[in-house]
N, C-alpha and C positions, 0 to 999 in steps of 0.2 A: 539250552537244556543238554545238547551233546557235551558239553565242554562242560556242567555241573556234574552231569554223568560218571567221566573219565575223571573228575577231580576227586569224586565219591570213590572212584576205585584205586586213582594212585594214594589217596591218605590212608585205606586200608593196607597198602604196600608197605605203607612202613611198618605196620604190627606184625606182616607176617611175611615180609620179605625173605626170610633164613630160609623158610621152605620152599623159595621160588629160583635160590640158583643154583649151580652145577651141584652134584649132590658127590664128588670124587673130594677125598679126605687128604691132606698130606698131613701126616702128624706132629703138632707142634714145630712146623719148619720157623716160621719169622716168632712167634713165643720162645724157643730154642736160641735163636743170633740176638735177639732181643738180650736175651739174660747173658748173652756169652758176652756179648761187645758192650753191653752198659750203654747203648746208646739206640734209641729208637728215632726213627726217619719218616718224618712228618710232611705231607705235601699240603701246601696254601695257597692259595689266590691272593699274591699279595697289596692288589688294589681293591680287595673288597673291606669295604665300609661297616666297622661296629663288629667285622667278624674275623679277615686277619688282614689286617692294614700295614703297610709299611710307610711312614711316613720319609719322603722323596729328599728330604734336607737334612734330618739326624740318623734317617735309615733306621728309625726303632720302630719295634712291630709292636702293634696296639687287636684288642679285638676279642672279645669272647673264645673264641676259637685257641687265640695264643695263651690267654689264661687258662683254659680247659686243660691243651695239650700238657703246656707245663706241671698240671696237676696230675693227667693220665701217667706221663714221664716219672712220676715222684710216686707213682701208686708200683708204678714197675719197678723203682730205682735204679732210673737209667737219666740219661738226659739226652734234649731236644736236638735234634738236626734237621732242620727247615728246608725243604726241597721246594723252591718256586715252580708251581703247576698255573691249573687255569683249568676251566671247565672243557675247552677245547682238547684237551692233552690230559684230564684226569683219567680216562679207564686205558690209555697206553704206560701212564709212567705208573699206575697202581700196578697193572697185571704185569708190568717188567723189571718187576722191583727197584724202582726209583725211589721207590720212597714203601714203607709198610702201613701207613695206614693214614686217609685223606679225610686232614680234618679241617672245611673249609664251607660247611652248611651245605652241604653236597644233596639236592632235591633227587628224592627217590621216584626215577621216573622207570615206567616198565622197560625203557630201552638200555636202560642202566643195568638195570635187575637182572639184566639176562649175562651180562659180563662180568658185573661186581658183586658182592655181600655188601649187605649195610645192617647195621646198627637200628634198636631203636631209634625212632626219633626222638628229639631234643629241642628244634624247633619245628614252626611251621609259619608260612607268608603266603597270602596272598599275590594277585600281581597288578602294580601301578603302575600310571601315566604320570611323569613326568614334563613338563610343560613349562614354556616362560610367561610371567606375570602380563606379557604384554602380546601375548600372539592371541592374534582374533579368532584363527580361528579354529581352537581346540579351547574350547573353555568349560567341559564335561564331559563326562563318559561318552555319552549318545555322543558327543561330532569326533569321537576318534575314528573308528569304522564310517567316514564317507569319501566321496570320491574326490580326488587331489588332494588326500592328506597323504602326508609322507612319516611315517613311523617306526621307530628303530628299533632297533634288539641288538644285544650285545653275544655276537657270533657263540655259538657252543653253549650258551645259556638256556635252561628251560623254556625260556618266553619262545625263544627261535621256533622251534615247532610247534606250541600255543599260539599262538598268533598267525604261522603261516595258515592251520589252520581257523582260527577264528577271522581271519581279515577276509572283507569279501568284496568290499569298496574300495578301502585304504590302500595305498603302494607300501608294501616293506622294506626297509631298507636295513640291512645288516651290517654293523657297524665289526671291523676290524684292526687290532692292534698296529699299529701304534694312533691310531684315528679313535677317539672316545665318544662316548655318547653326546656326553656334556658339551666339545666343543662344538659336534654336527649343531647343536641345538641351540649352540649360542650363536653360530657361523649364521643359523638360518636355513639349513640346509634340509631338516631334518623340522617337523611341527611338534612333534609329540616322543618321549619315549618308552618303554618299557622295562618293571623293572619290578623287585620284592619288596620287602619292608625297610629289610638293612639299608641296600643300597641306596632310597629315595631322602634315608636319615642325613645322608652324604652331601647333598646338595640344601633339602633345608635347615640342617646347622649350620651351612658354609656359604649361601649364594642367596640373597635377597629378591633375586630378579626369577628363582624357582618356585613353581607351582606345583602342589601334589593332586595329582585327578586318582579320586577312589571310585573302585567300582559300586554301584549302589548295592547292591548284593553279591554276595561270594563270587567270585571268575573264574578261579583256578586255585585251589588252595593247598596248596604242595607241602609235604614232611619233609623235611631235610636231618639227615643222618651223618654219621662215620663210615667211609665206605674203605672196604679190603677185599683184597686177591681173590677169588671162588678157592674152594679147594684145601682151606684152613680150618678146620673149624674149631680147634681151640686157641687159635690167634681171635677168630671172630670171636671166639666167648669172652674173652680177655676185655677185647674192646665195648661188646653189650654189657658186660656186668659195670665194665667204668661206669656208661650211661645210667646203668641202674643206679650207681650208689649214689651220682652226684644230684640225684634228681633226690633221694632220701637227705642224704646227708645237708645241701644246701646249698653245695658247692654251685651247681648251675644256677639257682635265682640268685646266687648274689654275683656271679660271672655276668648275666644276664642284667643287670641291674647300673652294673658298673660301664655295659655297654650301649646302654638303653632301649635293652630288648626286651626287656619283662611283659611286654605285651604279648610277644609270640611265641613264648616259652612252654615248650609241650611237658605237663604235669607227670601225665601216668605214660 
């Protein structure tokens, strides 16, 4: 019920996040370099799955996220410069201008709120287990939380502190780059893992021997946004009215569609 609670309150975050951070204005600073250099600086995760993917062999970037940007890019007339982030290193390389605005399904959590602006939302995901076809023994929600399961999370991701607190049997175990989730859990190392909608697409379009464990009812149901600098606010408007229009116009269900996300896709 506590973790239904706090999910109840961060999906209200994202409708009214703008009122919740630093409230000091710099006027039209990155809207200004924006229009002078024709080129706007995009931060991605770019191992996440269906949202901004690189694939490892032709290095072409695939994902809702890379279509959006591309279109926010062409609404500014400017074009794309792709800064490789991570959830771990998103609120240092946003607030020090690495990049001007982090478009990478970025979950609106209050610890974020307080460093970064976001965007309406655009999506929203639940959080899933991850699991191989043949391990005995996580074969449903109830046998994640018990004692000698080993269960991962992918370091600086939402689950990380969802889970340290939801676990109360379970061992956590924090998976760190260059080490992935998938290998722990093919290795054996690892029973179960954690993860969103996107990501879990990643493994059953691609791995035979992957199991998806949903929670029976809602766990944690998180908005994810466009997150930017505190301290802009007509940079932020820039980037909330994109979200507005592509949710009228079309642009996001058929980004969303092309991704295979149209499930989680936030309407209004």
């Amino acid at each position: 019920m506590r973790l239904l609670a706090l999910a109840a309150k961060t999906s209200a975050l994202g409708l009214l996040i703008i009122g919740l951070a630093p409230s000091a204005s710099v006027a039209a600073e990155v809207a200004d370099r924006v229009a002078t250099s024709k080129t706007v600086k995009v931060c991605i995760w770019p191992d996440y799955y269906g949202i901004t993917l690189r694939n490892p062999r032709t290095q072409q970037l695939t994902g809702i996220d890379i279509e959006l940007s591309t279109e926010f890019a062409k609404d500014l007339g400017a074009k794309v410069q792709y800064v490789d982030s991570s959830f771990a290193k998103l609120v240092e390389d946003v607030t020090t201008d690495k990049c001007d605005v982090a478009m990478f399904a970025v979950g609106v959590l209050p610890a974020r709120a307080k460093v970064l602006r976001f965007s309406q939302p655009y999506l929203q995901s639940d959080i899933y287990g991850v699991t191989t076809r043949s391990n005995r023994t996580v074969k449903q929600w109830s046998d994640i939380d018990k004692p000698g399961v080993l269960v991962a999370v992918q370091a600086g991701t939402f689950m990380e502190p969802v889970m340290t607190d939801a676990l109360k049997q379970a061992k956590m175990v924090v998976v760190k780059p260059p080490q992935t989730r998938e290998q722990e859990l093919e290795a054996g190392r690892v029973d179960v893992f954690m993860t969103d909608y996107p990501y879990s697409r990643r493994l059953l379009d691609n791995a035979d021997w992957a199991k998806l464990i949903s929670p029976p009812t809602p766990f944690f149901v998180l908005p994810y946004a466009y997150a930017v600098k505190p301290g802009d606010d007509a940079w932020l408007k820039k980037v909330d009215d994109f979200v507005a229009r592509i949710k009228k116009d079309g642009r996001l269900d058929a980004a969303a569609k092309r991704a295979g996300l149209s499930e989680i896709v936030v309407k209004k």
